[in-house]
N, C-alpha and C positions, 0 to 999 in steps of 0.2 A: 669732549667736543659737543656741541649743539647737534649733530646729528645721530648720534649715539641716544643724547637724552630725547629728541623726538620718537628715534626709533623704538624705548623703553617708553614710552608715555604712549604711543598707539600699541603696543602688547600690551601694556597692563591693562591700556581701554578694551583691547577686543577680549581678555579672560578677564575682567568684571562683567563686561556685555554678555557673555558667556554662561558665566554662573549667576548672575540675574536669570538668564532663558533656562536654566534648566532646574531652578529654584521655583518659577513659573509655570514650568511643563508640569512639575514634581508635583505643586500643588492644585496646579488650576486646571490643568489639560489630560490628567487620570495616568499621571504619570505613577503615580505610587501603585496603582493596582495591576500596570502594566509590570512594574519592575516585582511585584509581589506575585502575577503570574508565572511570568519566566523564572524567580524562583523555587516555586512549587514544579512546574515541568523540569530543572534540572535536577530538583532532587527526588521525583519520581523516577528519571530513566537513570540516575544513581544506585534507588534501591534495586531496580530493575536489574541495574548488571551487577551491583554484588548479590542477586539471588539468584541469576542465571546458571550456576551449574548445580545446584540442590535443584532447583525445576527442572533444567534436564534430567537431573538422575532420575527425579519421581516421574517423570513422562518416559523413559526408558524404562521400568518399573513396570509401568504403567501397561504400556505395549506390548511389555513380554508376557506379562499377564495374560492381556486380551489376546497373542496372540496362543499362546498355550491354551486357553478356553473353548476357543474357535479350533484348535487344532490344525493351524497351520503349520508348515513344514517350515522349518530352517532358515531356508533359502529364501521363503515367499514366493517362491516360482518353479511350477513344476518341468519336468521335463518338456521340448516342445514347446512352449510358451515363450522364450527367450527370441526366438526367432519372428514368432509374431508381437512380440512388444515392441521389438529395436525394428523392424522394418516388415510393415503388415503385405503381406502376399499380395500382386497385383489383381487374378484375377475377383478374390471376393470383393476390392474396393473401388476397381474401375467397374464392374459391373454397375454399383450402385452409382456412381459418378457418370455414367453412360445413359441411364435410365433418363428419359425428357421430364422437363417441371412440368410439375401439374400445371394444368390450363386452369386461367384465372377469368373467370365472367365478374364485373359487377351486378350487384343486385337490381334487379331490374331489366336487365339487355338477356336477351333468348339466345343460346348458344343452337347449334347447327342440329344438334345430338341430344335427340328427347333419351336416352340412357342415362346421360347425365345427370340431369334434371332429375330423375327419380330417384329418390333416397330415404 
């Protein structure tokens, strides 16, 4: 029927329209170097993860090394410490959190307190 063959003659226009514009892009609008980037970045984080567990092993290598050198313990935490990592003790952090900001002069304006001033 006559609306079928309309309906096939505006697709075939809109994907000729189509592949004209990206025939266009490809050579005139830097579409080639765009499409030559993206696949350079996918096939770096390609190599990337098929080399991912040989780089962990030589960074675990690596660390047991440095930490046998250093002569850390095991654990990397000595007795004692556990407690102040996971939830640091109130009085030595509110003290400091209690303590008033320094007082700010600009250069120029004379503060109340020749003490200050002298340095």
């Amino acid at each position: 029927s006559v609306s079928f063959t309309v309906l096939g003659a505006v697709l075939v226009g809109i994907l000729v329209f189509g592949l004209a514009y990206y025939i266009f892009w490809f050579r005139f609008r830097g579409g080639a170097a765009k499409c030559n980037d993206c696949f350079e970045r996918r096939q770096a984080k390609q190599a990337a993860m098929a080399n991912l567990s040989d780089d962990l092993d030589y960074m675990k290598a690596r660390i047991a090394a440095l930490a046998e050198h250093t002569g850390l313990p095991e654990d990397a935490v000595e007795e004692g410490e556990t407690e102040e990592l996971i939830k640091p003790s109130d009085d030595k952090y509110m003290q400091e959190a209690a303590l008033p900001p320094p007082s700010y002069a600009p250069a120029g304006v004379e503060s109340g307190s020749d003490d200050e001033m002298t340095a």
